[in-house]
N, C-alpha and C positions, 0 to 999 in steps of 0.2 A: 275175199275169203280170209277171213283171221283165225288165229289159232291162239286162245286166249286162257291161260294158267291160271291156275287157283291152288296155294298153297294154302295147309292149316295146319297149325297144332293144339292142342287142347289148353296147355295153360302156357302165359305170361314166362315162366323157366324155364319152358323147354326151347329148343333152337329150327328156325325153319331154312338154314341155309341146306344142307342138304337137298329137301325139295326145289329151292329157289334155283341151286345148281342145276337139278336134272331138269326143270322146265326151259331154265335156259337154252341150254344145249341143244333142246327139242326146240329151240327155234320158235320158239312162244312169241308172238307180238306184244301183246301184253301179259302183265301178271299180276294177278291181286294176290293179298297174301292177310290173315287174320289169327288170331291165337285168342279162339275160343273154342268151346266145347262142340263136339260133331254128337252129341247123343240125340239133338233138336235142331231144327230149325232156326229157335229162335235167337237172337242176338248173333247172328252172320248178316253181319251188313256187306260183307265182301262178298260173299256169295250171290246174294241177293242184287247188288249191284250186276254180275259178271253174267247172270241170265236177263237181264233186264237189256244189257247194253248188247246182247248178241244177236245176229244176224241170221239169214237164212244165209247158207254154206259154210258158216262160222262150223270151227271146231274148242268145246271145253276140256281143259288136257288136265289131268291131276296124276299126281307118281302114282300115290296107291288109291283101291275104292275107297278105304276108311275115311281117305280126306274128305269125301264126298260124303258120307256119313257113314251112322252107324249102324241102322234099322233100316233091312230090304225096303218095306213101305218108303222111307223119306228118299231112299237111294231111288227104288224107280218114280218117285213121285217128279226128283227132279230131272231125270234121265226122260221121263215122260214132258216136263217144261221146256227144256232142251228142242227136244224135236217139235215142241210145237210154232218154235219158234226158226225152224227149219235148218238148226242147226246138230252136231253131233257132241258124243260124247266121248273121250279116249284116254282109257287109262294106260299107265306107262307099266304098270308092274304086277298083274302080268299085263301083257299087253294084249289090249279086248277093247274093241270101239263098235259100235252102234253101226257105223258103215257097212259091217260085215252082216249077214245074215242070222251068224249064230251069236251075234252080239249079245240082243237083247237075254236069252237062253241064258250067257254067262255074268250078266250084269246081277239076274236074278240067281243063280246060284252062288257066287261069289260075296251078293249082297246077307243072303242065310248065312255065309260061312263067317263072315264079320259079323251078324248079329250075333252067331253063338257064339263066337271068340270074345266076347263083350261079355256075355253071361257067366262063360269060363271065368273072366281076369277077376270080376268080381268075387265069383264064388272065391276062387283062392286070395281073396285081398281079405273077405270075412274071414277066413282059414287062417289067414296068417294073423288078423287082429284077434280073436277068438286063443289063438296060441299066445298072442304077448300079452295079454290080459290075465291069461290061467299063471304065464311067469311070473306076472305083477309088473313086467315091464313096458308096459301100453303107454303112450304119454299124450294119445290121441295124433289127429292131422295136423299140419303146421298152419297156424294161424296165418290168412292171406290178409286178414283187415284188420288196421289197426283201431283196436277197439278202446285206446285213450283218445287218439283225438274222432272217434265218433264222439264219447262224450263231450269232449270239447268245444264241436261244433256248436250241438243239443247246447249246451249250456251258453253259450255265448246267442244263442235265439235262432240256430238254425232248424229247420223242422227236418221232419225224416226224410223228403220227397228230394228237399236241398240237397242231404249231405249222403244222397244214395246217389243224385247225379255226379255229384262233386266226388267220390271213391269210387265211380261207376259199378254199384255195388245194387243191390235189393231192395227195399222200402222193407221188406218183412225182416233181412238181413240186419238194420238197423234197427226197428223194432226189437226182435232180437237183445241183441247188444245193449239197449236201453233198458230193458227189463231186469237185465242182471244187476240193474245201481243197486 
């Protein structure tokens, strides 16, 4: 029986020691850890790996539900993969694991409260651009990609599918980018 960690944080700037710390402590065997987006499924390879490799008695331990994702659906979808592979799932904060009877109960309500805290942050992040725009001082997101040497690439004979692997970036992303020469 393993007790196998999964830390995430949504972008590349932000820091996963904190997590990394409390899963230690909890006596994690292993720990995967990724810094990408929990709104999807997709592009979590860490994730993906950490239900693949688990066993029947294994336990999946994350600090909070959010790492686990964002939208009840993908939270029980994987909470449901988990046990089909006879394994559990146990969040540290609060602390609610599938073991218990009224687990599942709190996976599911707790997973609605992260969904709507997601709907909330948004609404107020419109809120707040909507206000720096009426200031005039909006200067938009910070650019994550650097969009001279995508052209760069493009121009020296790289095609989009290239230089999306190569900035682990979107095909549409560079697309994008190229349309504005």
């Amino acid at each position: 029986m393993a007790r196998i960690g999964y830390a995430r944080v949504s972008s590349t700037d932000q820091d996963l020691s904190i997590q990394l710390e409390r899963l230690k402590s909890e006596r994690c065997d292993v720990i995967r850890s990724e810094k990408v987006s929990g709104a999807s499924r997709e592009g979590r390879g860490e994730l993906a790996t950490v239900i693949e490799f688990l066993r029947p008695g294994d336990e999946l331990v994350v600090a909070r539900l959010d790492r686990l994702g964002r939208d009840t659906r993908d939270v029980l979808n994987i909470v449901h993969e988990v046990e089909q592979k006879g394994a559990n799932v146990t969040v540290l904060d609060p602390q609610v694991s599938t073991r218990a009877p009224t687990g599942h109960m709190l996976f599911t309500v707790l997973g609605m409260v992260a969904q709507m805290e997601r709907r909330f942050m948004r609404d107020r992040q419109r809120e707040g651009i909507f206000k720096a725009k009426r200031a005039g001082v909006y200067r938009g997101g910070k650019r994550r990609l650097d969009h001279e040497k995508i052209r760069t690439m493009h121009a020296s004979g790289s095609g989009p599918t290239a230089i999306a692997k190569a900035l682990n970036c979107s095909r549409t992303h560079v697309y994008r980018v190229l349309a504005t020469e």
